[in-house]
C-alpha positions in Angstrom: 32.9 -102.7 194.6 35.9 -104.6 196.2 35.2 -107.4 194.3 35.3 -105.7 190.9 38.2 -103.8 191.5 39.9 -107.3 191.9 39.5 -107.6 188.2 39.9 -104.5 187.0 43.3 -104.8 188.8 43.7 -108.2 187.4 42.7 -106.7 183.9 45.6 -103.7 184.7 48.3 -106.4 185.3 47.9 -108.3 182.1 47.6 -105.3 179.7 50.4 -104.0 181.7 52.3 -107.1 180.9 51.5 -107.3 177.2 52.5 -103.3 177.1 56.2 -104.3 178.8 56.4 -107.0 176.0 56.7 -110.0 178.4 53.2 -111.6 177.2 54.0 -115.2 176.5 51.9 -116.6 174.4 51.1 -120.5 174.3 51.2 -122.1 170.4 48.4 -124.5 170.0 50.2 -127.9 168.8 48.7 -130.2 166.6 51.0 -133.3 166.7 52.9 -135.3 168.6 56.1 -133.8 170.2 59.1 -134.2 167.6 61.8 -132.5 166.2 58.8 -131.5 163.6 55.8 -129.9 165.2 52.5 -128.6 163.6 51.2 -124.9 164.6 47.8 -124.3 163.1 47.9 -126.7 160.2 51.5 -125.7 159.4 55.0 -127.8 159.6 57.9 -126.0 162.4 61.3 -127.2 162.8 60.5 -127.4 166.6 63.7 -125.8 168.3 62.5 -125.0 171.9 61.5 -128.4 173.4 63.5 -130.8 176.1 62.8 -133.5 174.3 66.5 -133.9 174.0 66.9 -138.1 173.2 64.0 -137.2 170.7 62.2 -140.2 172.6 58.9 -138.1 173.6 56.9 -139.8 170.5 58.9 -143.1 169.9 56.4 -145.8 169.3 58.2 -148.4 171.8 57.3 -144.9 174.6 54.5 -144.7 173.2 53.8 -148.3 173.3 55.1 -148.4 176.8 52.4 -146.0 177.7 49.3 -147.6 175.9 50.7 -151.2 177.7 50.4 -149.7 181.0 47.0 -148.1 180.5 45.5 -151.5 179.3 47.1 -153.8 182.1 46.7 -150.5 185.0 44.1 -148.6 183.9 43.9 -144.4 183.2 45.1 -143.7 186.9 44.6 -144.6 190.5 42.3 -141.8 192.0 44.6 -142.1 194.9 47.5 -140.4 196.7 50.7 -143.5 196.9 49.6 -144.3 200.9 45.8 -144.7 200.8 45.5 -147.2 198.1 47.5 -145.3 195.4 50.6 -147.7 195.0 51.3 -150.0 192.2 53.7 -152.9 191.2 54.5 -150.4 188.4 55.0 -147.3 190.8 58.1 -149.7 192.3 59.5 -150.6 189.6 60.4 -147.4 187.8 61.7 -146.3 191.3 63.7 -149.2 191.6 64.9 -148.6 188.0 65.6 -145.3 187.9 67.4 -145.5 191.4 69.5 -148.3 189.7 69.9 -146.2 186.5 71.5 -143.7 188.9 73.4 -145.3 191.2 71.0 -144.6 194.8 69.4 -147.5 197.6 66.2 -146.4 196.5 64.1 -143.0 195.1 60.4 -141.8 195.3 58.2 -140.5 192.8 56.3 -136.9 192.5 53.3 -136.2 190.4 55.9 -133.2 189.2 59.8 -132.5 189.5 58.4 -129.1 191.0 56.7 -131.1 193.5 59.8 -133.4 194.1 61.7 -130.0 194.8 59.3 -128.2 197.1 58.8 -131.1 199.1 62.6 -131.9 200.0 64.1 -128.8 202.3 60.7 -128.9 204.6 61.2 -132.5 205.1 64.4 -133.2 205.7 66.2 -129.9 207.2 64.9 -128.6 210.6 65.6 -124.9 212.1 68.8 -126.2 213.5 70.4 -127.6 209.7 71.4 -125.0 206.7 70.9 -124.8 203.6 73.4 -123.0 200.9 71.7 -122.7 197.4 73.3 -121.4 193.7 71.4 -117.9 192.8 70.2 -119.7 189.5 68.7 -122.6 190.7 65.1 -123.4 189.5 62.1 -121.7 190.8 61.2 -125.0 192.1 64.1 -125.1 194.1 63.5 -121.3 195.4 60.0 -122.0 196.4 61.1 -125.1 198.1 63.5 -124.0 200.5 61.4 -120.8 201.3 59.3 -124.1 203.4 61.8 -124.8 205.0 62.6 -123.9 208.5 66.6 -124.3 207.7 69.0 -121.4 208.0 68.8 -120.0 203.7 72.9 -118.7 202.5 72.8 -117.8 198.6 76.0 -117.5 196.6 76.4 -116.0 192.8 76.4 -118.4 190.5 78.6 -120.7 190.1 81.2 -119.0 192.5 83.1 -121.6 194.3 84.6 -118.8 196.4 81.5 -117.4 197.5 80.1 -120.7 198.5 83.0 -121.4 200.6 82.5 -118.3 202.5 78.8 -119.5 202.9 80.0 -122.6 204.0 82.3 -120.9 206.5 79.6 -118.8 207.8 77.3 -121.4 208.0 79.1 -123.5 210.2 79.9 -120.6 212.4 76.1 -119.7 213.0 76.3 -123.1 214.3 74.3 -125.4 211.7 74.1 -129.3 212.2 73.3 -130.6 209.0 74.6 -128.3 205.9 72.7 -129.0 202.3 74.6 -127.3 199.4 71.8 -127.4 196.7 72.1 -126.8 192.7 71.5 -126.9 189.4 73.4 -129.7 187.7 72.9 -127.4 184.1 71.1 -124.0 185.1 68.1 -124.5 182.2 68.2 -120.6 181.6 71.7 -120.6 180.3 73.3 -123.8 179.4 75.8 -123.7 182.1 77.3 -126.8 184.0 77.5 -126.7 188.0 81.1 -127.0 188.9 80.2 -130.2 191.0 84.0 -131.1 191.6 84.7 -128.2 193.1 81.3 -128.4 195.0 82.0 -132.0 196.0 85.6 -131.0 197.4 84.3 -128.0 199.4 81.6 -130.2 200.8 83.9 -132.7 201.7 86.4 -130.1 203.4 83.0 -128.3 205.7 80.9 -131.6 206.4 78.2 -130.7 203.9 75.7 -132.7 202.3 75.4 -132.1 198.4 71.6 -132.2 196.2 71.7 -131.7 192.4 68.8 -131.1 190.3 69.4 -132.6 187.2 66.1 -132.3 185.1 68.1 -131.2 182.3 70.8 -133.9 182.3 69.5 -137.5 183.4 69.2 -139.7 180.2 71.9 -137.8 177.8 74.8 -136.0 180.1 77.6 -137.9 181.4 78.6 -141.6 180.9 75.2 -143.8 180.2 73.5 -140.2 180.5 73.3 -140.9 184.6 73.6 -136.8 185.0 76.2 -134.6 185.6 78.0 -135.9 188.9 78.8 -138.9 186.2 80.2 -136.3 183.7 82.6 -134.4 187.1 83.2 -138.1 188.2 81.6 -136.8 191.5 79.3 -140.2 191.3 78.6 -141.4 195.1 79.6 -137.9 196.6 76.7 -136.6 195.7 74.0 -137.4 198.4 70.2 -136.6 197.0 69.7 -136.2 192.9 66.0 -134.7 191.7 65.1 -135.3 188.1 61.7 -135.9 185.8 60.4 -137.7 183.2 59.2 -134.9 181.5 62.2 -133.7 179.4 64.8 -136.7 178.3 63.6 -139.8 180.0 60.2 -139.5 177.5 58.7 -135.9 177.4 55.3 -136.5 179.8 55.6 -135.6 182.9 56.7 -136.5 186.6 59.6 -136.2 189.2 61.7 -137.8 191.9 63.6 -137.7 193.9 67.1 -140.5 194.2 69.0 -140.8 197.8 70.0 -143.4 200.6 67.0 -145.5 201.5 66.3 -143.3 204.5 66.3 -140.2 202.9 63.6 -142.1 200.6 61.4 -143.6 203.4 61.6 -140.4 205.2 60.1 -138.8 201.9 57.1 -141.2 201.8 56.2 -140.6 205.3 56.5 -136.5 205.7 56.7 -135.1 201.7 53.1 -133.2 201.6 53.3 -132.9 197.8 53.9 -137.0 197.7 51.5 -137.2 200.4 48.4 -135.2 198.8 49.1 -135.6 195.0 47.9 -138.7 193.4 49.8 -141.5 192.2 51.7 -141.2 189.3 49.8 -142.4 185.7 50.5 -145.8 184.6 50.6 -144.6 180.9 53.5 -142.5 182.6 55.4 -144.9 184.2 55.1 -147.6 181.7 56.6 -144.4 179.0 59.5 -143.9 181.3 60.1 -147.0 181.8 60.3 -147.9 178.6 62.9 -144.9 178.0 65.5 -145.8 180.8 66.1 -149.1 179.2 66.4 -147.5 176.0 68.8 -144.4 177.6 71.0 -147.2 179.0 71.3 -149.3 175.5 74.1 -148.6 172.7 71.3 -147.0 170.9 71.2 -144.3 173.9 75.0 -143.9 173.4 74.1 -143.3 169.4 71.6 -140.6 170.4 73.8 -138.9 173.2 76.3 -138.9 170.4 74.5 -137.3 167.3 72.9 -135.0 170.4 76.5 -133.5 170.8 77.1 -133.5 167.3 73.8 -131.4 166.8 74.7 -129.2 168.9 77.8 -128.3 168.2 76.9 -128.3 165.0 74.3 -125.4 165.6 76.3 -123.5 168.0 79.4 -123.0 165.4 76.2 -122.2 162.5 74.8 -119.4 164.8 77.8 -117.8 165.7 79.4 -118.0 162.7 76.1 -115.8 161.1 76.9 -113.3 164.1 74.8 -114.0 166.9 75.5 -113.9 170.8 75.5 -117.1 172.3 76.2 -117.7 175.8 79.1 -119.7 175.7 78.9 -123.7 176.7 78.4 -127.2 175.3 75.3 -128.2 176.2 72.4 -128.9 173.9 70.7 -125.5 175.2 71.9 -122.4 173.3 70.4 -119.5 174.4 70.1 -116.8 171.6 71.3 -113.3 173.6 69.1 -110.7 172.8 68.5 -108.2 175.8 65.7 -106.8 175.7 62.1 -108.4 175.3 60.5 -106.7 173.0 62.8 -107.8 170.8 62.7 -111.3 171.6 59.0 -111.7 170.9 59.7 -110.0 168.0 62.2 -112.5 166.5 60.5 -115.2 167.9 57.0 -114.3 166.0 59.5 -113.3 162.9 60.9 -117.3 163.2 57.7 -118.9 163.5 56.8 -117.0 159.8 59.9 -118.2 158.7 58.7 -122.1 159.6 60.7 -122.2 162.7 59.3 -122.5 166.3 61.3 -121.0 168.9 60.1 -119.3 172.3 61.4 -116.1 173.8 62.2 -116.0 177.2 62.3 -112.2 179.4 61.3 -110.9 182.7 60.7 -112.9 185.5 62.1 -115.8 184.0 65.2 -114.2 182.9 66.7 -111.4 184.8 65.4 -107.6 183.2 67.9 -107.0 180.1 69.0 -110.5 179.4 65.6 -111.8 177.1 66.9 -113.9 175.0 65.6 -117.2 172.4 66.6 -120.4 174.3 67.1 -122.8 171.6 67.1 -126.4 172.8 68.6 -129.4 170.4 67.4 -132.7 169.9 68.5 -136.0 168.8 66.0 -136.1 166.7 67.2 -133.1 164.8 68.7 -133.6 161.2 71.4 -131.4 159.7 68.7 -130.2 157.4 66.5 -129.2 160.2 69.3 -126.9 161.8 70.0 -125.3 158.5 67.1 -124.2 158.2 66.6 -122.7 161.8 70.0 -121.2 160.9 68.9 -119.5 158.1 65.2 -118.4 159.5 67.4 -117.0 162.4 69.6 -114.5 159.6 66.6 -113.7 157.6 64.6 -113.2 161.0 66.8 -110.9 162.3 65.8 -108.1 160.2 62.7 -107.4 162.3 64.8 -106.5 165.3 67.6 -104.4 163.7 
């Protein structure tokens, strides 16, 4: 009886779920990843990926990734420190640490895993950390592992992390680790990293930045966001993947002083008990940091921006609510889910595919379509998400 009142429960939740409007359903894709997807045998302007340097199905990635499989083979059935390590594991480490400006950085089969294997590693039940409210999940789940002292402050209030700060060092912490977001993915929004840099210079703090959603295309060279606050050097540990910019597929790590890195490789459980990353992975993303750090990478950041700005001043000018911002995600305000999914089934008739975000991964009340802008993007391609976006809105009004 126990037993089938597990799924009967289970059963409960999910039609509880889809009754609340926060089912999220998965679109079955049927092409490469591009600023044109297919859905069931039919052609979307594809507006809710992070393939942001429109790189994810480049042939010289893609070419990168088929080289690697031939010369490597499919994977090393392996975790890094049995037998799991490759030439080609060290040399994207090495490369994207140089890319970014660290001694050294280590790589995760995931960026989640890079993040939930950081706090328990480094900080012990004598050290603090003092984290953003937004920051990702990853980051959330991470420092619940950790032994270390936990201090939240709204985000992005500067004020409020000094007071953390303040009563951090009061309780008597040794080490301090302000941790977040270099864009919060949710919203758009930048970290304030001068301001954090200057406070963690004035309280004898160590600073981490996640940047999944700025290495490769934010900030001189696209080397993140503490190159766009000129806060480069100042910050100590940066976390990042492969799986958005730097090439679409998937993968994390972690850059820092060399030992911060070695400590990593010998204490990390998700680098200790995740296999190696793929060769076809590493030979991808290697073949997208070269190409990130080239003039052509400055074209794409370029016509990126342009994009951008050129959808943001579309959509508002047709009368939508936009969170406010510059970077290439726009999130489409529409408070409650329900209508979200609405629109967002209403947009993908309409040729357009676009996901809509609610409850838990948006705070109840602030659902909304996060729309995400490629290089790859034409003007054409933003008119007509423009236009499927009026003629959309119909359905919710």
């Amino acid at each position: 009886m126990a037993r089938e009142a597990f799924y009967q429960r289970t059963s409960a939740t999910l039609a509880q779920i889809e009754a609340d409007g926060l089912l999220k359903p998965e679109r079955i894709i049927t092409t490469p990843q591009g600023a044109m997807v297919a859905v069931d045998g039919r052609p979307l302007v594809n507006m809710c990926a992070n393939n942001y340097l429109g790189l994810a199905s480049d042939p010289r990635v893609v070419e990168g990734a088929i080289a690697a499989t031939r010369e490597y083979g499919a994977g090393l059935a392996s975790v890094r420190f049995i037998c799991g390590t490759q030439d080609l594991h060290k040399a994207l480490e090495a490369a994207i640490a140089d890319y970014l400006g660290f001694d050294d950085a280590i790589l995760f089969a995931a960026a989640f895993d890079a993040n939930g294997g950081i706090f328990e590693t480094l900080l012990t039940e004598k050290d603090a950390v003092v984290s953003d409210s937004l920051n990702h999940a990853s980051i959330i789940d991470g420092i619940r592992l950790s032994k270390a002292k936990r201090y939240r402050f709204p985000n992005g209030d500067m004020n409020a992390l000094e007071d953390q700060l303040k009563a951090a060092r009061a309780d008597g912490a040794e080490a301090i680790l302000i941790v977040t977001d270099g864009v919060f993915s949710m919203d758009g929004y930048f970290a304030d990293l001068e301001t954090v840099a200057s406070l963690a210079d004035r309280y004898d703090a160590l600073i981490m930045v996640d940047d999944c959603h700025a290495t490769g295309f934010i900030g001189p060279e696209g080397r993140g966001t503490s190159a766009r606050s000129g806060v480069e050097g100042r910050v100590d540990i940066v976390s990042g993947t492969f799986g958005k910019a730097l090439g679409g597929a998937m993968g994390g790590f972690i850059a820092a002083r060399k030992p911060v890195i070695d400590l990593l490789r010998q204490r990390a459980r998700p680098y200790l008990f995740s296999n190696a990353l793929a060769p076809a992975v590493c030979g991808a993303s290697l073949a997208v940091i070269a190409i990130a750090r080239s003039k052509e990478g400055d074209a794409m950041r370029a016509k990126l921006t342009e994009n951008a700005t050129y959808f943001r001043y579309g959509m508002a000018e047709a009368g939508f609510t936009l969170l406010p911002g510059s970077h290439p995600i726009i999130p489409v305000m529409l408070g409650e889910a329900a209508q979200a999914q609405k629109l967002a089934a209403a947009m993908l008739e309409r040729g357009v595919l676009v996901t809509a975000f609610s409850y838990p991964v948006v705070p109840h009340g602030q659902a909304r379509i996060r729309t995400q802008i490629s290089a790859a993007h034409e003007q054409a391609d933003l008119d007509q998400a423009i236009a499927a976006f009026v003629a959309a809105r119909t359905h919710i009004t």
